[in-house]
N, CA, C and O atoms as a GROMACS GRO file, in nm:
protein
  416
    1UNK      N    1   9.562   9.920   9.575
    1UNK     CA    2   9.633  10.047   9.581
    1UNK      C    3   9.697  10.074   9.446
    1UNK      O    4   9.754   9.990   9.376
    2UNK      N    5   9.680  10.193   9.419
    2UNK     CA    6   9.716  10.283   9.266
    2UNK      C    7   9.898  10.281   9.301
    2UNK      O    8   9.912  10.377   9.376
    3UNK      N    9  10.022  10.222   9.281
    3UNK     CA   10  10.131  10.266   9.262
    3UNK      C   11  10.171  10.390   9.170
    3UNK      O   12  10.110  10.366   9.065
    4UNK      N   13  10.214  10.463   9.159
    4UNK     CA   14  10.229  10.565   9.108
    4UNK      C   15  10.417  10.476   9.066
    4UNK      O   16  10.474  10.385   9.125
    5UNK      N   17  10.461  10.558   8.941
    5UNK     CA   18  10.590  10.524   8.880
    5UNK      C   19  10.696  10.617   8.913
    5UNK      O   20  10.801  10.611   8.849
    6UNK      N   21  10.676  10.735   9.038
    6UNK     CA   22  10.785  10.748   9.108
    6UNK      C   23  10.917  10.704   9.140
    6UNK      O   24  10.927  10.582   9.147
    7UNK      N   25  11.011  10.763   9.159
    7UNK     CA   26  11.110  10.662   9.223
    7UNK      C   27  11.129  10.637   9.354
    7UNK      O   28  11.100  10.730   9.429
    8UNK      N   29  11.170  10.537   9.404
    8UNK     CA   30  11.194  10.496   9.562
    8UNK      C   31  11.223  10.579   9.631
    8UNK      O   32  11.344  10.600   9.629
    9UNK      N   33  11.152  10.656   9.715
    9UNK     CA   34  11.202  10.753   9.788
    9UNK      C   35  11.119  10.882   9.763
    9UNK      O   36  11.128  10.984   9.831
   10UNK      N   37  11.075  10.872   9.705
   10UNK     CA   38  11.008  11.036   9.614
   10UNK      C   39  10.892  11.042   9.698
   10UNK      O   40  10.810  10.950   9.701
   11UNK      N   41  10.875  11.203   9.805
   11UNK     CA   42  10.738  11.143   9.888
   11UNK      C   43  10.628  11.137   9.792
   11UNK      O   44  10.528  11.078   9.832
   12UNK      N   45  10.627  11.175   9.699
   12UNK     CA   46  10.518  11.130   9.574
   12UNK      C   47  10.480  11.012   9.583
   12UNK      O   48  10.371  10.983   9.533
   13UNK      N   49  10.529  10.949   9.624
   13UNK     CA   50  10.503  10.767   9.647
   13UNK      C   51  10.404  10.750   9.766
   13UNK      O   52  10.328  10.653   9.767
   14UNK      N   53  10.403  10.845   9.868
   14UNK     CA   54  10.374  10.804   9.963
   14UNK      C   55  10.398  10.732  10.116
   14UNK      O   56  10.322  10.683  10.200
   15UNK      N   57  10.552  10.753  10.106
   15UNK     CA   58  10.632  10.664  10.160
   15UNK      C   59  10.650  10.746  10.240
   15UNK      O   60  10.690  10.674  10.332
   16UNK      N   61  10.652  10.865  10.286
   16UNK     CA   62  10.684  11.001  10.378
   16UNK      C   63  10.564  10.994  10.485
   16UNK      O   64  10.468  10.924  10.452
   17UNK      N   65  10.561  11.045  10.584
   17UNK     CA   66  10.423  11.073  10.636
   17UNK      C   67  10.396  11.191  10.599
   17UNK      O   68  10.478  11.279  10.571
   18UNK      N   69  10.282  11.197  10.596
   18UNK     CA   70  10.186  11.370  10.580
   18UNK      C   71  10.312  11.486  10.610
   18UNK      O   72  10.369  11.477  10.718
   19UNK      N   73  10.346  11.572  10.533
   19UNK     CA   74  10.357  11.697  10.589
   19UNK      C   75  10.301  11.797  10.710
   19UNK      O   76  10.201  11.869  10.702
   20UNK      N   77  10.372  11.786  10.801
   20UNK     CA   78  10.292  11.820  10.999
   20UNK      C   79  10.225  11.918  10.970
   20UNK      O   80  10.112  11.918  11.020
   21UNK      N   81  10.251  12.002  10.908
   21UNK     CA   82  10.137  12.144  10.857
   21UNK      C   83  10.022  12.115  10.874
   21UNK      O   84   9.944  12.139  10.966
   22UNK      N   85  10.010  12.022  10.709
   22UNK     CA   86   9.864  12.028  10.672
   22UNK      C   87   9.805  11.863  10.796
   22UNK      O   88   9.686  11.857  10.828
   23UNK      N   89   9.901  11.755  10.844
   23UNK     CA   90   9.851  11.670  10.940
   23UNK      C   91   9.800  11.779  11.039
   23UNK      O   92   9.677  11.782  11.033
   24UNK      N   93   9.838  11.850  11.108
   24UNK     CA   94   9.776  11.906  11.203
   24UNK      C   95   9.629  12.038  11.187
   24UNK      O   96   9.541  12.087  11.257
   25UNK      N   97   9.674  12.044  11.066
   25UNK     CA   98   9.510  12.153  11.036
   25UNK      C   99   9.476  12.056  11.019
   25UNK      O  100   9.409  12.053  11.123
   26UNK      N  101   9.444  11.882  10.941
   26UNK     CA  102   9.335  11.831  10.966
   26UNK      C  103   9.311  11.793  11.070
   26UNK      O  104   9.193  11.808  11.100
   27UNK      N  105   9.375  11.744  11.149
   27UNK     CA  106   9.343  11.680  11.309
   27UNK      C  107   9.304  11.748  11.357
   27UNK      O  108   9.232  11.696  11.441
   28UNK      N  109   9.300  11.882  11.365
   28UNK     CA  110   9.252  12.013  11.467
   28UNK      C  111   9.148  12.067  11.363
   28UNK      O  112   9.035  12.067  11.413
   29UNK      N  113   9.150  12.102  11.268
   29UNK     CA  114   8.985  12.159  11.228
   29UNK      C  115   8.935  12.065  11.145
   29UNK      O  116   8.830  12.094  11.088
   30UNK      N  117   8.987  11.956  11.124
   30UNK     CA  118   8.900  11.863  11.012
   30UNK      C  119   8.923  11.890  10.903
   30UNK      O  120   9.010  11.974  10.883
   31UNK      N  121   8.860  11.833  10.798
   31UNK     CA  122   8.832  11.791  10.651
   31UNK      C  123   8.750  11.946  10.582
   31UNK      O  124   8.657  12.008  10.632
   32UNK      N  125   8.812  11.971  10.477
   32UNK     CA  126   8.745  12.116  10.425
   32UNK      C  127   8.636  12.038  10.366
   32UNK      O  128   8.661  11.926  10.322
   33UNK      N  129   8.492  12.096  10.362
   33UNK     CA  130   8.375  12.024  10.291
   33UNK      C  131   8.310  12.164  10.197
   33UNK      O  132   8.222  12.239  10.239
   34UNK      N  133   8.373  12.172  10.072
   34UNK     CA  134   8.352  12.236   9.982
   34UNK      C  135   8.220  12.286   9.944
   34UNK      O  136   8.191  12.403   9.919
   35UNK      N  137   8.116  12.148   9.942
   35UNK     CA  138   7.967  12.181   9.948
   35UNK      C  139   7.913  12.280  10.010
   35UNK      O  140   7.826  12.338   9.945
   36UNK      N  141   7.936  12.322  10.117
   36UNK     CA  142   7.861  12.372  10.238
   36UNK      C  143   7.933  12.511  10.270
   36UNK      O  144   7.871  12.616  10.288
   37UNK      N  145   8.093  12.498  10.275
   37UNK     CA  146   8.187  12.582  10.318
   37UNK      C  147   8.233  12.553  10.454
   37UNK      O  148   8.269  12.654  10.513
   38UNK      N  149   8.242  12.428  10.533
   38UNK     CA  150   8.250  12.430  10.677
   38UNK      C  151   8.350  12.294  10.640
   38UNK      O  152   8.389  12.249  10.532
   39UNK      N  153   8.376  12.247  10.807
   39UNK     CA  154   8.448  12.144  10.747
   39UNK      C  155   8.437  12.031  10.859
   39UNK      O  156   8.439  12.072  10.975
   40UNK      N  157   8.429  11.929  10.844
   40UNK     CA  158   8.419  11.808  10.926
   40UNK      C  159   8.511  11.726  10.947
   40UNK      O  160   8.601  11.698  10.868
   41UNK      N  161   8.486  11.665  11.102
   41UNK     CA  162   8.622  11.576  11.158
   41UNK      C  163   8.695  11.492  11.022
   41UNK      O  164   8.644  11.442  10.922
   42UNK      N  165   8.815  11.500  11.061
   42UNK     CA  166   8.870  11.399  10.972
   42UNK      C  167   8.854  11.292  11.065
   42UNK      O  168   8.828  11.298  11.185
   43UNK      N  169   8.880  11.171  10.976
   43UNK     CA  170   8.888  10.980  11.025
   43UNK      C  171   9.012  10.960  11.075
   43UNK      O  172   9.107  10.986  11.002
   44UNK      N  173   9.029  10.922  11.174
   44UNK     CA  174   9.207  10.889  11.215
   44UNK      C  175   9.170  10.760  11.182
   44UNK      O  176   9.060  10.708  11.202
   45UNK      N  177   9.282  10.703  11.123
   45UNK     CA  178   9.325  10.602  11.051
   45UNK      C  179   9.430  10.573  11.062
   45UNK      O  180   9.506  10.664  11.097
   46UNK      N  181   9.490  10.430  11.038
   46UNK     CA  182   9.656  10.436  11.080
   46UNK      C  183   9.698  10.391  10.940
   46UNK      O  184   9.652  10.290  10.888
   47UNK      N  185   9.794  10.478  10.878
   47UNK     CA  186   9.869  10.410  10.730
   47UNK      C  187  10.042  10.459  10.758
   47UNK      O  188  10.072  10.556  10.828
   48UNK      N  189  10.122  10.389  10.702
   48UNK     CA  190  10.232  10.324  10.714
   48UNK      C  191  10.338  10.434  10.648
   48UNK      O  192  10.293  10.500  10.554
   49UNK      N  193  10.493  10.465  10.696
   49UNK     CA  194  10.564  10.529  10.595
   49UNK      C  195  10.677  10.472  10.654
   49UNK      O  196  10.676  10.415  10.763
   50UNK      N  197  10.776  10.486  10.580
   50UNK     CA  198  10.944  10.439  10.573
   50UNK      C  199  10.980  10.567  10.655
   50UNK      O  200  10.957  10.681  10.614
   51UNK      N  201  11.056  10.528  10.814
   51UNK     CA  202  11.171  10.570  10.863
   51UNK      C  203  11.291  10.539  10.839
   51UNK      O  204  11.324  10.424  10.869
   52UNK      N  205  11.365  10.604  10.796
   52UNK     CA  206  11.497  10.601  10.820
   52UNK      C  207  11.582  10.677  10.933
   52UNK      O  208  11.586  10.798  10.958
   53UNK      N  209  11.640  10.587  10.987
   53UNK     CA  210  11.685  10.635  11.116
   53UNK      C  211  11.879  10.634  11.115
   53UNK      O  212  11.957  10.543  11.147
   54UNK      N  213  11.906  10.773  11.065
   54UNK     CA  214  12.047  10.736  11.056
   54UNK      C  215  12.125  10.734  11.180
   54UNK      O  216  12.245  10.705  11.176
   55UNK      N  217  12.066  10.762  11.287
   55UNK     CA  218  12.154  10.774  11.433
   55UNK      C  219  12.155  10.649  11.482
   55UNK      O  220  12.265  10.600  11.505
   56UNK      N  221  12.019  10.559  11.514
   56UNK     CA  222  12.052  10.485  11.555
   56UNK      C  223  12.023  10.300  11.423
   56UNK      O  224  11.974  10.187  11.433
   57UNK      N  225  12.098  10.393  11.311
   57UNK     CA  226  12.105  10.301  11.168
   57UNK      C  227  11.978  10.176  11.161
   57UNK      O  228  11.989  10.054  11.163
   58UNK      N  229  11.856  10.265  11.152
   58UNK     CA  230  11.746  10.190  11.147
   58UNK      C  231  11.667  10.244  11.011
   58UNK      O  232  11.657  10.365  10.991
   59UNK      N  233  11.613  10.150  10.921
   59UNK     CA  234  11.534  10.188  10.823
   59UNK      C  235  11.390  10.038  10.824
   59UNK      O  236  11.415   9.920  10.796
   60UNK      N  237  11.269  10.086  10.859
   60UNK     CA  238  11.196   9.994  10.867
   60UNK      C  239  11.035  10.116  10.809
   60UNK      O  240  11.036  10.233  10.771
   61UNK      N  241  10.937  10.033  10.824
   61UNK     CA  242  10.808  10.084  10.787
   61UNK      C  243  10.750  10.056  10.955
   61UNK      O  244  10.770   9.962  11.031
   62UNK      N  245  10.662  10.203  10.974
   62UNK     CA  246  10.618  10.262  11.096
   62UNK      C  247  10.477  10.277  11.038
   62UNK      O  248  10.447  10.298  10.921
   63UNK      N  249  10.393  10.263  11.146
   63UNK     CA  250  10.258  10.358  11.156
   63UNK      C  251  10.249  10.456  11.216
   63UNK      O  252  10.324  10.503  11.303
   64UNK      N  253  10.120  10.508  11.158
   64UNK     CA  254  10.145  10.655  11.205
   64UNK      C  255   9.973  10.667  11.206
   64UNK      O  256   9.904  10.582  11.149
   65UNK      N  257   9.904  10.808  11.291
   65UNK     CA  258   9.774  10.835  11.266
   65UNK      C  259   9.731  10.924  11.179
   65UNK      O  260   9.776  11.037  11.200
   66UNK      N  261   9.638  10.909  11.061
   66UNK     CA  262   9.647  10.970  10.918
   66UNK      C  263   9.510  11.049  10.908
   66UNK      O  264   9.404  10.988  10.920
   67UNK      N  265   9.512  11.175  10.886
   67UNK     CA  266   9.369  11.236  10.904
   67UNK      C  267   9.301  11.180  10.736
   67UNK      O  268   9.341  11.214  10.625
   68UNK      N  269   9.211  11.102  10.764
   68UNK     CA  270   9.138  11.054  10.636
   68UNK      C  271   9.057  11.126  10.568
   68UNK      O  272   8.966  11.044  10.555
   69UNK      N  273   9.011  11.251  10.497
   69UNK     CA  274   8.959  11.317  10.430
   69UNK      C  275   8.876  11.232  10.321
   69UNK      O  276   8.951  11.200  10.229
   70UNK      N  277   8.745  11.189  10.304
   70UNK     CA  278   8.717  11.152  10.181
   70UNK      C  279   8.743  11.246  10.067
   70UNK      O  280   8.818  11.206   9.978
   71UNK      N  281   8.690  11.367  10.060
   71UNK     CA  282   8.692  11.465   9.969
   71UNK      C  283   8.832  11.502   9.929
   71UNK      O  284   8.842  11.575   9.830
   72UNK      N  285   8.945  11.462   9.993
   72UNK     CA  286   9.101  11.493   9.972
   72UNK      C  287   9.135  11.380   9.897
   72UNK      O  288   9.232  11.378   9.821
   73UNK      N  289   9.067  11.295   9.915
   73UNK     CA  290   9.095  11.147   9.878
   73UNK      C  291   9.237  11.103   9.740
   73UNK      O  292   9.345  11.044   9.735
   74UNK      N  293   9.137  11.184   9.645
   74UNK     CA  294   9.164  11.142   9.510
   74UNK      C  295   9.278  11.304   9.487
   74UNK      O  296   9.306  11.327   9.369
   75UNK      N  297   9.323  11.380   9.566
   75UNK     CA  298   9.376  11.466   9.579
   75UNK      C  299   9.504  11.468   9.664
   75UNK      O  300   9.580  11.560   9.633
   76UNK      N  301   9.543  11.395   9.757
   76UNK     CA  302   9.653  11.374   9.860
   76UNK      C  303   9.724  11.198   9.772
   76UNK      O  304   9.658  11.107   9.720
   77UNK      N  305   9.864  11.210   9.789
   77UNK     CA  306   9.934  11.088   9.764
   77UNK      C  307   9.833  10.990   9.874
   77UNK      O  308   9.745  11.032   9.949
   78UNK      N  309   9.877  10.864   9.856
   78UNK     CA  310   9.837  10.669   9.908
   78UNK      C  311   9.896  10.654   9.957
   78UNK      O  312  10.002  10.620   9.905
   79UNK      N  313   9.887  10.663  10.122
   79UNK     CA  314   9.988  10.661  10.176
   79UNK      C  315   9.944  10.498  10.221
   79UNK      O  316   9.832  10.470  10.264
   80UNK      N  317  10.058  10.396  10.202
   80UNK     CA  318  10.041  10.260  10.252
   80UNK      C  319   9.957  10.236  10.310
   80UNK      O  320   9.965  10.312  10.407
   81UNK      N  321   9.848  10.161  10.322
   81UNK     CA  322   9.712  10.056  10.432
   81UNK      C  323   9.804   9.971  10.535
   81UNK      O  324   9.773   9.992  10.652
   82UNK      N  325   9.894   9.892  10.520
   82UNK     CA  326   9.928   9.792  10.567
   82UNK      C  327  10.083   9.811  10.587
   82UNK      O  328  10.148   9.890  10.519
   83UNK      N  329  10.140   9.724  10.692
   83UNK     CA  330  10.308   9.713  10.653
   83UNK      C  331  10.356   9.649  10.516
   83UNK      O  332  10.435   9.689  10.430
   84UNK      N  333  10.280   9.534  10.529
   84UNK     CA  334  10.334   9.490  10.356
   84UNK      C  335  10.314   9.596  10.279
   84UNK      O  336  10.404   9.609  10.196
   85UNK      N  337  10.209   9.698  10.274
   85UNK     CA  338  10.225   9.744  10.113
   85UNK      C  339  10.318   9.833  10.142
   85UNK      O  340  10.385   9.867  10.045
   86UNK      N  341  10.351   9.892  10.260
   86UNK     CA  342  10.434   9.995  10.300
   86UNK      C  343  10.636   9.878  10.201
   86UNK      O  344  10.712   9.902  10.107
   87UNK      N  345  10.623   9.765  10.304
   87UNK     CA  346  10.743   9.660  10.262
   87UNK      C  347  10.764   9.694  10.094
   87UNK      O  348  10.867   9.746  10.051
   88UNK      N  349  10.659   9.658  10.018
   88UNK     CA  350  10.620   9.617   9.868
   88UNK      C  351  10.699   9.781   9.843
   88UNK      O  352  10.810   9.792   9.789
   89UNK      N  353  10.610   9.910   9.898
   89UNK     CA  354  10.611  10.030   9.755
   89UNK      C  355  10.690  10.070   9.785
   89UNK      O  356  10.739  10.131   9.690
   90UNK      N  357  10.792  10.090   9.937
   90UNK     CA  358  10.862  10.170   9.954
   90UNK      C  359  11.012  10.148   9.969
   90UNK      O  360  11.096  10.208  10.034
   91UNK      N  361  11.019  10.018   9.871
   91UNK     CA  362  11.165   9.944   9.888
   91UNK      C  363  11.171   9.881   9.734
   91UNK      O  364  11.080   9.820   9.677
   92UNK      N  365  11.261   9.903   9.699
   92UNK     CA  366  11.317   9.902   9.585
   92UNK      C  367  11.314   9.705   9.575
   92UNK      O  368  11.303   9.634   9.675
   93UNK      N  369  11.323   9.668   9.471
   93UNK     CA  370  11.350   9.525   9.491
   93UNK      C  371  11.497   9.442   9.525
   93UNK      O  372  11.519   9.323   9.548
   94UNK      N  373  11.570   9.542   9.518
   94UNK     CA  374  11.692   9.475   9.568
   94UNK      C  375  11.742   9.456   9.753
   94UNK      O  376  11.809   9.384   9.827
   95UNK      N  377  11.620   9.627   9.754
   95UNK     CA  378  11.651   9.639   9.914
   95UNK      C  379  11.517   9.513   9.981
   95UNK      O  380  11.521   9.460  10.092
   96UNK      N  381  11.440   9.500   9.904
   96UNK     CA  382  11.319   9.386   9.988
   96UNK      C  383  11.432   9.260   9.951
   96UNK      O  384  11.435   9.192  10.053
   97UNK      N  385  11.508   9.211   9.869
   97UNK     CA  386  11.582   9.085   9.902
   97UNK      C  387  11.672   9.096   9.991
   97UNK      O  388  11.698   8.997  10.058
   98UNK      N  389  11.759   9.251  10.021
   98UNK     CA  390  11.841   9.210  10.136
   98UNK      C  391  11.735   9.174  10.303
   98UNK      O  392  11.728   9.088  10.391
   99UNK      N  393  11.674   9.301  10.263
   99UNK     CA  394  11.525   9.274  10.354
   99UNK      C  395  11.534   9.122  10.410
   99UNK      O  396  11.572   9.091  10.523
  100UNK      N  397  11.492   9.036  10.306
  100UNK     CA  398  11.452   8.940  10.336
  100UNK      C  399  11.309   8.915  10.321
  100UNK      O  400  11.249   8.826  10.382
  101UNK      N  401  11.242   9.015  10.218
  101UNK     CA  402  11.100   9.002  10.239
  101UNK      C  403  11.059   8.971  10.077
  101UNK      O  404  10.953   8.962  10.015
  102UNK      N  405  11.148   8.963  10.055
  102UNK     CA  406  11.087   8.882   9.933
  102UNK      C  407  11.200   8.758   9.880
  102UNK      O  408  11.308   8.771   9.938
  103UNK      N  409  11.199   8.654   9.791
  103UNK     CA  410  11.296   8.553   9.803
  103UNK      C  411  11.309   8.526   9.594
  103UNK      O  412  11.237   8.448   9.531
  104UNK      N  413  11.399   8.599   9.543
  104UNK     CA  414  11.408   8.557   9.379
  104UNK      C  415  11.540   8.558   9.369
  104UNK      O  416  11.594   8.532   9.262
   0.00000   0.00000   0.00000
């Protein structure tokens, strides 16, 4: 995964889930396919973003279902594969030692 030099928190990072807008035009009409002019299912996929939960004072990394666009690919932020990389990009290094997920 490409880190981008964002700061912690910036949905530029990827750390946000999709904007519901454009998540739901892909889930409901698919992937725009430029070639042709039509557009095909997107891939549900599951990739990872940071909740913060100030009501009931929870901040952890969630999955979520991610409309996968190849052709958006290199065009939409990286949004985390895994919880670790979600742990790794979307926590500063001081907050992964209180974490507990990393040990220096």
């Amino acid at each position: 995964m490409n880190l981008c030099a964002c700061p912690i928190g910036s949905p530029a990072r990827g750390c946000d889930p999709m904007p519901f807008i454009l998540w739901h035009d892909l889930i409901v009409n698919g992937c725009p396919n430029v070639t042709i002019n039509t557009r095909d299912p997107a891939q549900k996929v599951h990739r990872w973003f940071r909740r913060v939960n100030r009501f009931s004072n929870t901040d952890q990394c969630e999955p979520y279902v991610f409309p996968y666009c190849p052709e958006l690919d290199f065009n939409l932020w990286r949004s985390p594969k895994t919880k670790q990389e979600c742990e790794n990009y979307c926590y500063s290094l001081s907050e992964q030692r209180k974490r507990g997920t990393i040990i220096s």
